[in-house]
C-alpha positions in Angstrom: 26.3 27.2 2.3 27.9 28.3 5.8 30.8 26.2 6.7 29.3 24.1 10.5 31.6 22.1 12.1 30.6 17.9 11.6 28.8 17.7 15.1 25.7 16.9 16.7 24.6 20.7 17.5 25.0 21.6 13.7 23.0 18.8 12.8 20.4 20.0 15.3 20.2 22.9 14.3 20.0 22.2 10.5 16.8 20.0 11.8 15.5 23.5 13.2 16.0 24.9 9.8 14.0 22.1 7.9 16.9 20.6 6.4 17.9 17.1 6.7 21.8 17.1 6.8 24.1 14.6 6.1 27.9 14.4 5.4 29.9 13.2 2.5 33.8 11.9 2.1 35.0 14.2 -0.6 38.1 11.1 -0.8 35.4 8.5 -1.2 32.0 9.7 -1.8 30.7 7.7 1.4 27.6 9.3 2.7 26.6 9.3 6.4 23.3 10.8 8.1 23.7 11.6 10.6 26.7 13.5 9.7 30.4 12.2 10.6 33.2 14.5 11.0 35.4 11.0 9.5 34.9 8.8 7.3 34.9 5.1 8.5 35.5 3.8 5.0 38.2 5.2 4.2 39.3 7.4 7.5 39.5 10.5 5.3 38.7 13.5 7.7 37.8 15.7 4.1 33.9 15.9 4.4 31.5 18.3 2.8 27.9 19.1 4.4 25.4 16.9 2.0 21.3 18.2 2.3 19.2 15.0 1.5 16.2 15.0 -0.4 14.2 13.6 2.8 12.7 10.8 0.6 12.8 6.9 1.5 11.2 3.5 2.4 10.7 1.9 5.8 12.8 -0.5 6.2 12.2 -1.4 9.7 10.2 -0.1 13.0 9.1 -0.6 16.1 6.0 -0.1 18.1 6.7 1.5 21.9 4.8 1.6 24.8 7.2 2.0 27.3 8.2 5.8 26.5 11.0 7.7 28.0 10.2 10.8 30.1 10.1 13.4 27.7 8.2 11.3 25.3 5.4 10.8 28.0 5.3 14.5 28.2 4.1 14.2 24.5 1.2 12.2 25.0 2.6 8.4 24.7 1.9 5.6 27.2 1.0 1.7 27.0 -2.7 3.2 25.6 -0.8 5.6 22.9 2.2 4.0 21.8 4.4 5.5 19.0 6.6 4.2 16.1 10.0 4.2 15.9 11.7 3.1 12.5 14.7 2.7 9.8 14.1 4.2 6.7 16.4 3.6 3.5 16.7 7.5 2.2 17.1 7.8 -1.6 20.4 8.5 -1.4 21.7 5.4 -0.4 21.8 6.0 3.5 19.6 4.3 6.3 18.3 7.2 9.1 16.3 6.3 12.7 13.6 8.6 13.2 9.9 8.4 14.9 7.5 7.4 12.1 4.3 9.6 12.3 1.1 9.0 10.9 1.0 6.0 11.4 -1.5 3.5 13.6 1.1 2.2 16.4 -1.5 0.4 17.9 -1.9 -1.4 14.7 1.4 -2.4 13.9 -0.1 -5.5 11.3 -0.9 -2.2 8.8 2.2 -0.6 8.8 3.9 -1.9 5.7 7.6 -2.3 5.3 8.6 -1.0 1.7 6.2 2.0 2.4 7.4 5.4 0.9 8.4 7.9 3.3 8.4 12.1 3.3 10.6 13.6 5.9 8.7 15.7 8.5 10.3 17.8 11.5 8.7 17.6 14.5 8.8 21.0 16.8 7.9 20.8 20.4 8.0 23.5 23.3 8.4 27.2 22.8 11.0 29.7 22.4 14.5 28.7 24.2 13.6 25.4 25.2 12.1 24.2 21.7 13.3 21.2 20.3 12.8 19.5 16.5 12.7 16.0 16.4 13.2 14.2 13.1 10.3 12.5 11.8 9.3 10.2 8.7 5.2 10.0 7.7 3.8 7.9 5.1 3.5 9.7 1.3 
């Protein structure tokens, strides 16, 4: 694997790529996601580039309906709220991310404990695309 420096473009782009990217304390074994260029267990800057198997369980979320700017450029408003959530990976680690396919106006059926597949989001074209990281329900 190409040597990236620990930082939040390289993780962006490895979210292009389809991969979810973490980084792990070669002096520990700590795992972070995203990645950190030291570890705060044991402040050992020797870190190798870990891909995660983009499996979990929700762990906890949120329903919006206030979004930000470029979120009500996607669609979502106090009618079309979206979820937000925690999810325990497999690998020990806990990630944020927008939970999709679920019902955010139904919060009461979105079930904590529920297992997770990671899913990359893509929006725009070209230049000016971005890749959010997403969660959906297995």
């Amino acid at each position: 694997m190409e040597e990236r420096p620990f930082s939040d473009i390289s993780y962006e782009q490895y979210l292009r790529e389809g991969k979810l990217m973490g980084s792990r304390c070669r002096k520990c074994g700590a795992l972070f996601v995203p990645p950190r260029s030291i570890c705060i267990a044991c402040y050992s800057s020797d870190m190798e580039w870990v891909e995660m198997k983009g499996k979990g369980r929700l762990h906890a979320f949120t329903c919006i309906t206030v979004a930000p700017p470029f979120m009500m450029e996607q669609g979502y408003d106090r009618k079309h709220p979206y979820c937000s959530g925690v999810v325990d990976l497999e690998e020990g680690v806990k990630v944020d991310a927008r939970i999709d396919g679920v019902d955010a106006t139904k919060p009461e059926d979105i079930t904590i404990g529920m297992p997770l597949q990671v899913k990359f989001l893509h929006w725009g074209e070209g230049e000016s695309q971005q890749t959010y990281l997403a969660f959906q329900p297995v």
